[in-house]
N, C-alpha and C positions, 0 to 999 in steps of 0.2 A: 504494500500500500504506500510506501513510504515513496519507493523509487516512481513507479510505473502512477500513482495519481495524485502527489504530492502533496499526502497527505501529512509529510512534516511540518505543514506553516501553519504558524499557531501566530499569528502577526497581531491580534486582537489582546486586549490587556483585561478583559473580562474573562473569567474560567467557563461561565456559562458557556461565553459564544465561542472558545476555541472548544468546549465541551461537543455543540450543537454542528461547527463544523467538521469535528472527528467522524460524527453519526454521517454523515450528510457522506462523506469519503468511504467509509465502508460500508452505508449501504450502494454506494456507485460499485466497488468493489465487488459486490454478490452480484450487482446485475451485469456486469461484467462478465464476471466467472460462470455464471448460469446462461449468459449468450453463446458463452466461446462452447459451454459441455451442451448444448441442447441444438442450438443450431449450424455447428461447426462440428457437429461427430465424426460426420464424414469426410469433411473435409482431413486428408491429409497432414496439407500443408500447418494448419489450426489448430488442428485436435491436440500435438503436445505443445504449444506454444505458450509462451508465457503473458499473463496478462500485460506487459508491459508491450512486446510483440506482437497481442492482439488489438491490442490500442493503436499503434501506432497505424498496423495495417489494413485494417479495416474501419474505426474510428476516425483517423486523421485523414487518410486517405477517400474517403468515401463524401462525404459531405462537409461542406463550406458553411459555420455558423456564425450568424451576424446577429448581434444584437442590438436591435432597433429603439425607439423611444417607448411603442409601443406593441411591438411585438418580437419574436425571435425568427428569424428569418433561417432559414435550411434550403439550404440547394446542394443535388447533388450532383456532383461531378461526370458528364460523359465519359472522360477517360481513363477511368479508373481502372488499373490490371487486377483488382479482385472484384469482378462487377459481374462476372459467369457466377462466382462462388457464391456472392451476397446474393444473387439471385436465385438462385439453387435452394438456399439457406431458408430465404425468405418464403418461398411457394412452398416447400415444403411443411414451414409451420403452419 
C-alpha cells in the first residue's frame, strides 16, 4: 500500500483525517486486489502481477482523469496496448 498507492502521506496535522485517509487507501487497495483476482484470472500477463504493476498498466494507462469544477471527467484512451485485455475482462463480468 505504501509503494504502489501512497498511502504513506499522512500530510494532514489532524489524527482523525490522516486516520480517515489511511481507510480511504486501503479500501482502494481491496478494490484493486479484487479487480486484478476476479477480472484479470485469465489474463496471463495480470494474474501474478503486483498491485503496483497492475496500477500502472491498466489504471494509468487506460483512462485520462480530469477533475473538473463540477464534475470528474474520464476518457478513455484509443491506444491503449491492454484494450483487447480490458475488454475481454470487462464483457466477461
Amino acid at each position: 500500500m505504501k509503494d504502489g498507492l501512497k498511502a504513506h502521506r499522512m500530510s494532514c496535522g489532524s489524527f482523525s483525517a490522516n486516520q480517515f485517509r489511511l481507510f480511504l487507501h486501503a479500501a482502494a487497495y481491496v478494490i484493486l486486489l479484487e479487480a486484478k483476482q476476479k477480472l484479470f484470472a485469465r489474463n496471463e500477463l495480470l494474474r501474478n502481477a503486483t498491485i503496483i504493476t497492475f496500477g500502472k498498466r491498466i489504471l494509468l494507462h487506460t483512462a485520462r482523469i480530469t477533475e473538473l469544477k463540477t464534475k470528474i471527467k474520464i476518457e478513455f484512451q484509443r491506444d491503449n496496448p491492454m484494450k483487447a485485455e480490458i475488454l475481454q475482462a470487462l464483457t466477461a463480468a
